[in-house]
C-alpha positions as CSV (number, residue, x, y, z in Angstrom):
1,X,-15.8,-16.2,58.5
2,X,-16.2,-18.4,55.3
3,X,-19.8,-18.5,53.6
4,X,-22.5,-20.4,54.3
5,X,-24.2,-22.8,51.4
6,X,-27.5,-20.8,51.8
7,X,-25.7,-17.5,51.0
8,X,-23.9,-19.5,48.1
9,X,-27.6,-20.2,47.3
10,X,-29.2,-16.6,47.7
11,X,-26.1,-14.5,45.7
12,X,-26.6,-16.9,42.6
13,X,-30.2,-16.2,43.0
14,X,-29.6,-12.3,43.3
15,X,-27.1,-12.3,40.2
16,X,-29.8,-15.2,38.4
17,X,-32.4,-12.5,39.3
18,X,-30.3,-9.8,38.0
19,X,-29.1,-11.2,34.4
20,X,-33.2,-11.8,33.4
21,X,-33.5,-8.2,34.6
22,X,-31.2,-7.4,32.0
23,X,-32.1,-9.3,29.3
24,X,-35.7,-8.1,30.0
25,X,-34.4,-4.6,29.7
26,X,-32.0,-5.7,26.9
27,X,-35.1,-7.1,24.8
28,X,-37.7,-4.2,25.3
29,X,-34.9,-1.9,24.0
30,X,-34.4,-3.8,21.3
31,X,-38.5,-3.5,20.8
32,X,-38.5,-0.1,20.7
33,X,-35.5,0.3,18.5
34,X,-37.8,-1.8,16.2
35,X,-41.2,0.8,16.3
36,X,-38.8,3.3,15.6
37,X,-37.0,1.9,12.7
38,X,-40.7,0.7,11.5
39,X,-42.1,4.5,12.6
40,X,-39.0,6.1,10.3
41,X,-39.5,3.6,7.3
42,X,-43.5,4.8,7.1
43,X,-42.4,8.5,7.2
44,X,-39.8,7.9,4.5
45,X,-42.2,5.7,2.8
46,X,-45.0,8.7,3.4
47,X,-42.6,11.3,2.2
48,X,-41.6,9.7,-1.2
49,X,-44.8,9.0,-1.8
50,X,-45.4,13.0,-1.1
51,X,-42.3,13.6,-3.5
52,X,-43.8,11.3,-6.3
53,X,-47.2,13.1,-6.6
54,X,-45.2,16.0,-6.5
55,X,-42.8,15.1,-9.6
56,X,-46.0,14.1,-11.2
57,X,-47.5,17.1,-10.6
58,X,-44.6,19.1,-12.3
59,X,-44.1,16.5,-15.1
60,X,-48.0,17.0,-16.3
61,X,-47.8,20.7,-15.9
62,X,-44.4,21.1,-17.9
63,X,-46.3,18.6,-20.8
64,X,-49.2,20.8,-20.4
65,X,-47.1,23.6,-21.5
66,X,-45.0,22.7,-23.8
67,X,-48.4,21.6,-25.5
68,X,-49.5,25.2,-25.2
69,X,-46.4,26.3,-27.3
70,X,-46.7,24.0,-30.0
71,X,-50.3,24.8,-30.7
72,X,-49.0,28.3,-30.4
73,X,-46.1,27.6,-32.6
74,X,-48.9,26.0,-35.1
75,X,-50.9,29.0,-35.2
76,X,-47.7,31.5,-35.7
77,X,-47.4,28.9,-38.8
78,X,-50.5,29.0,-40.0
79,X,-51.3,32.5,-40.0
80,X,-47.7,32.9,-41.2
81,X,-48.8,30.8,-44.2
82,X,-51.9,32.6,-44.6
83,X,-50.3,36.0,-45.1
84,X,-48.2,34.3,-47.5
């Protein structure tokens, strides 16, 4: 029993039907991979951002202090001079 032009015709349609199927599937994925890369870079972005103000933070309070010690180093001069 060969086959019949029409079912030539209908099996390329099926596999024709199939391979957009899969390149439909193939492109969302790749979509989604996409919002997720784009997701992950806005976290990472967020967090150094977080990290920055944070260094900051730490970098203005360790100036802060080391200001206090050398107007306390100052006035342990002075009054050291004073005495004197």
């Amino acid at each position: 029993m060969s086959l019949e032009q029409k079912d030539l015709e209908l099996i390329e349609q099926i596999i024709y039907k199939n391979g957009d199927d899969v390149a439909v599937s193939i492109s969302r994925s790749f979509e989604r991979l996409e919002e997720r890369i784009d997701a992950v870079e806005s976290r990472l972005y967020s967090r150094l951002s977080e990290l920055e103000d944070v260094v900051e933070g730490s970098r203005q309070n360790i100036s802060d202090t080391l200001g206090d010690i050398r107007i306390e180093i100052r006035e342990i001069s002075f009054s050291n001079i004073e005495k004197d």
